[in-house]
C-alpha positions in Angstrom: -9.8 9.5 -8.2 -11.9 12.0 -10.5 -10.0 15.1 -10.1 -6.3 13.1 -10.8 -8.0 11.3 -13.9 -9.0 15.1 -15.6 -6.0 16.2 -14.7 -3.8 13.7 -16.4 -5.9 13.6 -19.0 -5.6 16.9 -19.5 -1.8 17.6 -18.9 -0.3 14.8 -20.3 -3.3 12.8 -22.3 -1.9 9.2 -20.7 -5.0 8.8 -19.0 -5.6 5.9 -16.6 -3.6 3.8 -18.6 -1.0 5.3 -19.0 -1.1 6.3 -14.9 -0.9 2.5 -14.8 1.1 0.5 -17.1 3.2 4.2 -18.2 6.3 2.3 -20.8 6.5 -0.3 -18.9 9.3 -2.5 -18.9 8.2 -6.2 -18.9 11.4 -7.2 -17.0 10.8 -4.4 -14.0 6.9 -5.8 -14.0 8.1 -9.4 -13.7 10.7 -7.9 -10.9 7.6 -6.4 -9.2 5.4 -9.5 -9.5 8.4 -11.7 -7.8 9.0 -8.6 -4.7 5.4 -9.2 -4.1 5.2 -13.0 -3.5 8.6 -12.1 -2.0 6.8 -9.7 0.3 3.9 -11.9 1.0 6.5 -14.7 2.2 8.3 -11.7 4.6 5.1 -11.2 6.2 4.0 -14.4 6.8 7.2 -15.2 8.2 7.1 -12.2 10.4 4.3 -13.2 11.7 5.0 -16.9 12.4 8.1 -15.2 14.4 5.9 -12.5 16.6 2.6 -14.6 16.6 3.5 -15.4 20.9 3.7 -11.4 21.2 0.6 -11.3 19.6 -3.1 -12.4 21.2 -6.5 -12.7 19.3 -8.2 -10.1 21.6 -5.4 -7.5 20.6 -6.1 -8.3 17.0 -9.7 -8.6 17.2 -9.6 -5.1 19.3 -7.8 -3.4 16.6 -9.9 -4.2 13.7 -13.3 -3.3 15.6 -11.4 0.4 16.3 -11.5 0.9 13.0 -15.3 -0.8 12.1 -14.4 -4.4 11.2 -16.3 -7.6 13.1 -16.7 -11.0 11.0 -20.0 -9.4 9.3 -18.3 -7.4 7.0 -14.6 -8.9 6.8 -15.3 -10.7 3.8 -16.2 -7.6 1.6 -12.9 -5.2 3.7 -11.0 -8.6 2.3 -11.5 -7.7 -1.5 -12.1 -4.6 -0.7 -8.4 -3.6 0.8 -6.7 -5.9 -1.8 -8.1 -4.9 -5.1 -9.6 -1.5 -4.5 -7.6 0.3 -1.7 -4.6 -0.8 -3.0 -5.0 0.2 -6.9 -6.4 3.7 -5.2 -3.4 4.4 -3.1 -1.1 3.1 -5.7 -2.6 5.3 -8.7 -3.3 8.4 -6.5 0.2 8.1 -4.5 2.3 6.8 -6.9 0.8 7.5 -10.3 -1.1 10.8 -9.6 1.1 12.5 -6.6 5.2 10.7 -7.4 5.2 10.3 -10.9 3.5 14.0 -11.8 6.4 15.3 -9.7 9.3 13.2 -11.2 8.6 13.5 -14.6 8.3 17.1 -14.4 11.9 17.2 -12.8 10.9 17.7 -9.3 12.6 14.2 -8.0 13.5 14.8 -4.5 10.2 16.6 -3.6 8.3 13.6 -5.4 9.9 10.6 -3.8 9.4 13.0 -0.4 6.0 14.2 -0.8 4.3 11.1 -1.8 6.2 9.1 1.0 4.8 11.6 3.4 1.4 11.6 2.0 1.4 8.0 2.2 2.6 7.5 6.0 0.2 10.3 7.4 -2.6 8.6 5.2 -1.6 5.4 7.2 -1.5 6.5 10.4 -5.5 6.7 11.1 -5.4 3.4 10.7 -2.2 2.2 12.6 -2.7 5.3 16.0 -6.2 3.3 17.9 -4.7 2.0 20.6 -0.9 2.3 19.5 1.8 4.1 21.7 3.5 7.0 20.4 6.9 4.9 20.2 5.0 2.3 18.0 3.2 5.0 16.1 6.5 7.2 15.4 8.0 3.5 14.6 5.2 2.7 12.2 5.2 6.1 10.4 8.7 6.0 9.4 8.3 2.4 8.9 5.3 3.7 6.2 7.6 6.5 4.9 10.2 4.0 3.7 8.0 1.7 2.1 6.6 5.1 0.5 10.2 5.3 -1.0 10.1 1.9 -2.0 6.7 2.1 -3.3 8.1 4.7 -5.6 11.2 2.9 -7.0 8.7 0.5 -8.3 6.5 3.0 -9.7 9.9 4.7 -11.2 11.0 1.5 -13.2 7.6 0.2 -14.2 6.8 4.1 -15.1 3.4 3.4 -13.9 2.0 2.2 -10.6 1.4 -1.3 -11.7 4.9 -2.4 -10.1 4.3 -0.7 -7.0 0.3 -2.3 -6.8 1.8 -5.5 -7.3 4.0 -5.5 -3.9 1.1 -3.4 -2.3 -1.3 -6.2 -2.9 0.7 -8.7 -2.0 1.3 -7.2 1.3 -2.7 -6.6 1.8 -3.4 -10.2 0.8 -1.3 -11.7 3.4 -2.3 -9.2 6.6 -5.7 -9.8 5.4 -5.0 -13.8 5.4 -4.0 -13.1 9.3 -6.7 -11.0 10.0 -9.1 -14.0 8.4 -7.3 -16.5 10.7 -7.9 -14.4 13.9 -11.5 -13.2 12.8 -12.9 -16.8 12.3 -10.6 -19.4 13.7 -10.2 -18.0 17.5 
C-alpha cells in the first residue's frame, strides 16, 4: 500500500482520501451500501440452495489448505472483512482502475484491474479445485472485477466497490464460522 500512496500523492495530490471517497456521489454510495446487503442476501441464499452439495469436511479441508483451523479464525474474520477487503479495493480499484480511467485509458483499466484481481484470487480458490471449477471461478472473479469497477467508477473512489466487497466477505466468513465451530 506504500508505494500506491506516494504515488498518488505525488501525481495527483488526492492522497488516501481522495483514493477513497474521490467526489463522491451520496446517491451512488447509498446505491453501493444497498448492493452490499443485496449481495450479502445473494450469498446466503446461494448457500441455503447448495448447502446438500456441500459437506463440513470439504469446507473445513479448504480453509486448512490455505492455514486456517478455529485457533486463528477469529482474527482471518476481521481480518478478511475490514483489512483485505479495503487493501484490494484501494489497490485494485483506487490505485490500479481508477489511475487508468482517469488518465483516459478506460478499456485497459476496467481490463487490467479485473485481470489483476481474478489471478490474485486464484491462490486462494486452485487447493484442491478442478481445472473446470478453477477456469469457472476465474472468470467468475474477472466479472465481479468489472463490477467492482463500475462501483469504483460512480462513487469515484473505492468506497462503493469496498462496500459490496465487504459485504460479500462478511457473509462467506459467517459460513465459514458456522462450519468451523458448529460441526
Amino acid at each position: 500500500m506504500f508505494c500506491p500512496l506516494v504515488f498518488l500523492k505525488v501525481s495527483s495530490g488526492k492522497g488516501l482520501q481522495g483514493l477513497v471517497f474521490g467526489n463522491s456521489n451520496k446517491k451512488y454510495i447509498k446505491q453501493s451500501i444497498l448492493l452490499g446487503v443485496s449481495t450479502f442476501a445473494f450469498i446466503f441464499i446461494a448457500y441455503f440452495l447448495l448447502r446438500p452439495l456441500l459437506s463440513s469436511d470439504m469446507i473445513i479441508g479448504a480453509l486448512s489448505n490455505i492455514g486456517i483451523d478455529r485457533e486463528n479464525f477469529v482474527f482471518v474474520f476481521v481480518y478478511v472483512i475490514f483489512v483485505n477487503a479495503a487493501l484490494e479495493e484501494l489497490f485494485f480499484r483506487g490505485f490500479v482502475f481508477l489511475n487508468l480511467y482517469r488518465r483516459g485509458h478506460k478499456r485497459y483499466a476496467h481490463l487490467l484491474s479485473s485481470l489483476l484481481f481474478a489471478l490474485y484470487h486464484v491462490s486462494i480458490i486452485r487447493s484442491g479445485a478442478v481445472p473446470g471449477v478453477l477456469l469457472f471461478g476465474t472468470a467468475g472473479l474477472f466479472v465481479t472485477g468489472l463490477f467492482f469497477n463500475e462501483l469504483a467508477r460512480r462513487t469515484d473512489g473505492a468506497i462503493g466497490s469496498y462496500a459490496v466487497h465487504a459485504s460479500a466477505n462478511l457473509a462467506i466468513n459467517i459460513i465459514g464460522l458456522y462450519y468451523m465451530y458448529h460441526q
